[in-house]
DOMARZA-120470 format. One record per residue (C-alpha): residue in three letters; x, y negated, z negated. Coordinates in nm, 2 decimals. Each point is the difference from the previous one (the first is absolute). Layout:
# residues N
+-----+--------+--------+--------+
:  aa :     xx :     yy :     zz :
+-----+--------+--------+--------+
: ala :      X :      Y :      Z :
...
+-----+--------+--------+--------+
END
This chain:
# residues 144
+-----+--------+--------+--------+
:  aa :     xx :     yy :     zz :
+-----+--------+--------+--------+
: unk :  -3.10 :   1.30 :   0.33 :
: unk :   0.20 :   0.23 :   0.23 :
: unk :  -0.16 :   0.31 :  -0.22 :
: unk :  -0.36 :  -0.16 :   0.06 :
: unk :  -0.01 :  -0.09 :   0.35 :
: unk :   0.27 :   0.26 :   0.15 :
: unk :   0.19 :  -0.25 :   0.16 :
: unk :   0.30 :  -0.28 :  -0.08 :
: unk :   0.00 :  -0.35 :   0.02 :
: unk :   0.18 :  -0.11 :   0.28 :
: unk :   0.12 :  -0.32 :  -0.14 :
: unk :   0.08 :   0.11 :  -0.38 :
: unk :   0.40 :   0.05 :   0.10 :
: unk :   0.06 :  -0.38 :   0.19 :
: unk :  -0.18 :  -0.13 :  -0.34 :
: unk :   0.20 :   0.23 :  -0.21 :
: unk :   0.32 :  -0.10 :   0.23 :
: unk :  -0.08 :  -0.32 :   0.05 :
: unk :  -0.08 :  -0.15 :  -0.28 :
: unk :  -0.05 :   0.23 :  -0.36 :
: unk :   0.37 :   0.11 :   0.04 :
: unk :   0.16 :  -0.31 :   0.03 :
: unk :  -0.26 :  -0.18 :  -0.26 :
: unk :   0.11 :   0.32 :  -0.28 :
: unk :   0.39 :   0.02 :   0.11 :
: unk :   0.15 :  -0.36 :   0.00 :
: unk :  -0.16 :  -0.21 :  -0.23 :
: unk :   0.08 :   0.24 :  -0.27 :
: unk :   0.38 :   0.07 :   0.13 :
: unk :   0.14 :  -0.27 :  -0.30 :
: unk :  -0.14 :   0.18 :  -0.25 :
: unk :   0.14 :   0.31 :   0.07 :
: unk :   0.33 :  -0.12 :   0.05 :
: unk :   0.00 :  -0.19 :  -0.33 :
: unk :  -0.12 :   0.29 :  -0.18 :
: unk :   0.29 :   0.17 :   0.06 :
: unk :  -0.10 :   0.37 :   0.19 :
: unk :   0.12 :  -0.07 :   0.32 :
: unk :   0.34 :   0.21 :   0.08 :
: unk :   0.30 :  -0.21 :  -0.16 :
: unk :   0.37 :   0.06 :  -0.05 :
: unk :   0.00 :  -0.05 :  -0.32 :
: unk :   0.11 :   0.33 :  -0.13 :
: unk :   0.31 :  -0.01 :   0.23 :
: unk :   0.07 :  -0.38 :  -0.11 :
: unk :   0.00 :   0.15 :  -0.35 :
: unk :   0.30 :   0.16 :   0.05 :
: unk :   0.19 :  -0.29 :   0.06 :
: unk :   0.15 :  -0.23 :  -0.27 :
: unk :  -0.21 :  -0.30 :  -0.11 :
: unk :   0.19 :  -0.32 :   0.21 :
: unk :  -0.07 :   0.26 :   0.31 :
: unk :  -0.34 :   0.08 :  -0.06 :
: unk :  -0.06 :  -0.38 :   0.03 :
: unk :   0.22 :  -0.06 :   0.33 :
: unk :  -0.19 :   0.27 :   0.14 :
: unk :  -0.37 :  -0.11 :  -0.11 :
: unk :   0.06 :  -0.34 :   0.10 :
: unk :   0.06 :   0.19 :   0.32 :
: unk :  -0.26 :   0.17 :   0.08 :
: unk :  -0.23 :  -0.22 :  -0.15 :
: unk :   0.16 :  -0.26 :   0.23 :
: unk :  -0.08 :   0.22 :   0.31 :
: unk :  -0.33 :   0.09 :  -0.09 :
: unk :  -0.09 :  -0.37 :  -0.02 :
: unk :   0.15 :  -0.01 :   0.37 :
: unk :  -0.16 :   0.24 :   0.10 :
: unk :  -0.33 :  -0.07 :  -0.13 :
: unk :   0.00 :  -0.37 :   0.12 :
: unk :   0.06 :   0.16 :   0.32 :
: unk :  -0.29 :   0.21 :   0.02 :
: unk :  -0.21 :  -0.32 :  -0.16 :
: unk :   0.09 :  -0.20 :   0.31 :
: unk :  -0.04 :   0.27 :   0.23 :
: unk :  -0.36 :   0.12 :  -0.13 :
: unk :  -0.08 :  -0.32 :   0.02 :
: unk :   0.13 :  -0.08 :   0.36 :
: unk :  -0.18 :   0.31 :   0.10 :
: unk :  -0.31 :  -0.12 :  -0.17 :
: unk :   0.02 :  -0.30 :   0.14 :
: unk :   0.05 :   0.09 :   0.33 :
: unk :  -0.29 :   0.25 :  -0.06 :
: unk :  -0.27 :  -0.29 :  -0.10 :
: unk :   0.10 :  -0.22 :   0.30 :
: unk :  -0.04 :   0.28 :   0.26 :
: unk :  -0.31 :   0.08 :  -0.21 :
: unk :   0.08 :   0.38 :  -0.08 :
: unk :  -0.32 :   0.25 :   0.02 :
: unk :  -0.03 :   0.32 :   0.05 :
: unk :  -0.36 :   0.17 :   0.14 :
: unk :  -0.27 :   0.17 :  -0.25 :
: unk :  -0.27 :   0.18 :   0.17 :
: unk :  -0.03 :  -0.26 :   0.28 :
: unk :   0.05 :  -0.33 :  -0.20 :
: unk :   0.35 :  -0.16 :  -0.06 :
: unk :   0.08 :  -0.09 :  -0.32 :
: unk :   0.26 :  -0.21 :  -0.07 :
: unk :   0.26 :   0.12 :  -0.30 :
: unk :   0.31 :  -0.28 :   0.00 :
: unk :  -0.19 :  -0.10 :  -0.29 :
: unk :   0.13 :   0.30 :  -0.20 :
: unk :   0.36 :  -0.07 :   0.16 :
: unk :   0.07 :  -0.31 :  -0.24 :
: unk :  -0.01 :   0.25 :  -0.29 :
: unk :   0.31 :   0.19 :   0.11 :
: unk :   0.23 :  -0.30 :  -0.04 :
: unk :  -0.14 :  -0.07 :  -0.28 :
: unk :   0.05 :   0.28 :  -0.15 :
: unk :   0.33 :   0.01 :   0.07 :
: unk :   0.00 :  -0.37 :  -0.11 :
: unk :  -0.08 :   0.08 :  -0.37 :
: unk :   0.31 :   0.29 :   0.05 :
: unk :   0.24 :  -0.27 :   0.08 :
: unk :  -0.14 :  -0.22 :  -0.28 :
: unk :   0.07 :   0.29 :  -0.22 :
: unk :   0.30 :   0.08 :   0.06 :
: unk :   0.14 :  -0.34 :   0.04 :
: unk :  -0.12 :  -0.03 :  -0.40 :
: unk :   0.21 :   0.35 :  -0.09 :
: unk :   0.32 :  -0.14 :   0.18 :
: unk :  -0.01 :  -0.37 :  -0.20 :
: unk :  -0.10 :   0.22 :  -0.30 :
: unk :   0.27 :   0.21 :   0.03 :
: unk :   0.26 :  -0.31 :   0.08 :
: unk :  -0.09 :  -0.18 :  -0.33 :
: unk :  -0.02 :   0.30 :  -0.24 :
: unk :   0.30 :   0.16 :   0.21 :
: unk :  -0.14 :   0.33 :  -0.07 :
: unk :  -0.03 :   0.25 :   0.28 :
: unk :  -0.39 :   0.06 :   0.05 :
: unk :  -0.19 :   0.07 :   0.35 :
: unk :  -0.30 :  -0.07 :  -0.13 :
: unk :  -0.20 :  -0.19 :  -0.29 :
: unk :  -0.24 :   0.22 :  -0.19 :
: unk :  -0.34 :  -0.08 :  -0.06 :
: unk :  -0.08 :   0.23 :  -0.23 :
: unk :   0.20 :  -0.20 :  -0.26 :
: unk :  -0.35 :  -0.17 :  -0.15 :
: unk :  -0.15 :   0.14 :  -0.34 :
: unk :  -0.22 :   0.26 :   0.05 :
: unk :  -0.39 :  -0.17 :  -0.11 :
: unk :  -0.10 :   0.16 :  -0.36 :
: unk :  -0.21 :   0.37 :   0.05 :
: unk :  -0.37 :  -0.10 :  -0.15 :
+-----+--------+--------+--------+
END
């Protein structure tokens, strides 16, 4: 369009801001994290022996529950706060609202907290020292 018409569209970065990046980020934020290719310690933890490695995942798993729950509550304070006030920001003369979109941020970070709650009770009845449960574990579907 820009090419065509020599000239951008003023609003295309408050819809791009507003709403596309949280709508691609957060709602896909569990996934990632159960799949394993976000930055771990693992490779240090490695080093230790095996009663260590499960002090310290119970650890961290620990904190990164905290931490998550935190960020759950506060996303969702913030969103909240955001639909009462009735958050908008201004598109080529109209307002258009967006604390719609704000609700998927704690959710996101809902399904994170959900997540991780399951690796640390997975980790405290096998009492092995995991930070995260793989899901590529299923059988691959037979090649036709």
């Amino acid at each position: 369009m820009t090419y065509r018409v020599s000239t951008t569209d003023s609003r295309s970065y408050e819809i791009a801001q507003y709403f596309l990046m949280p709508l691609a980020f957060f709602p896909g934020l569990a996934y990632v994290y159960s799949s394993g290719i976000m930055p771990r310690l693992e490779m240090l933890v490695q080093k230790f022996k095996e009663r260590q490695q499960y002090i310290i995942s119970i650890a961290l798993v620990s904190l990164e529950l905290i931490l998550f729950l935190m960020l759950t509550i506060f996303a969702f304070q913030y969103a909240w706060v955001g639909f009462v006030e009735g958050v908008a920001f201004s598109m080529k003369g109209a307002v258009v609202p967006y604390y719609p979109v704000l609700f998927v941020i704690p959710a996101g970070f809902l399904l994170l907290t959900i997540e991780i709650f399951f690796v640390l009770l997975r980790n405290i009845q096998t009492k092995t020292a995991q930070l995260h449960i793989s899901v590529n574990n299923a059988k691959e579907p037979p090649s036709m």
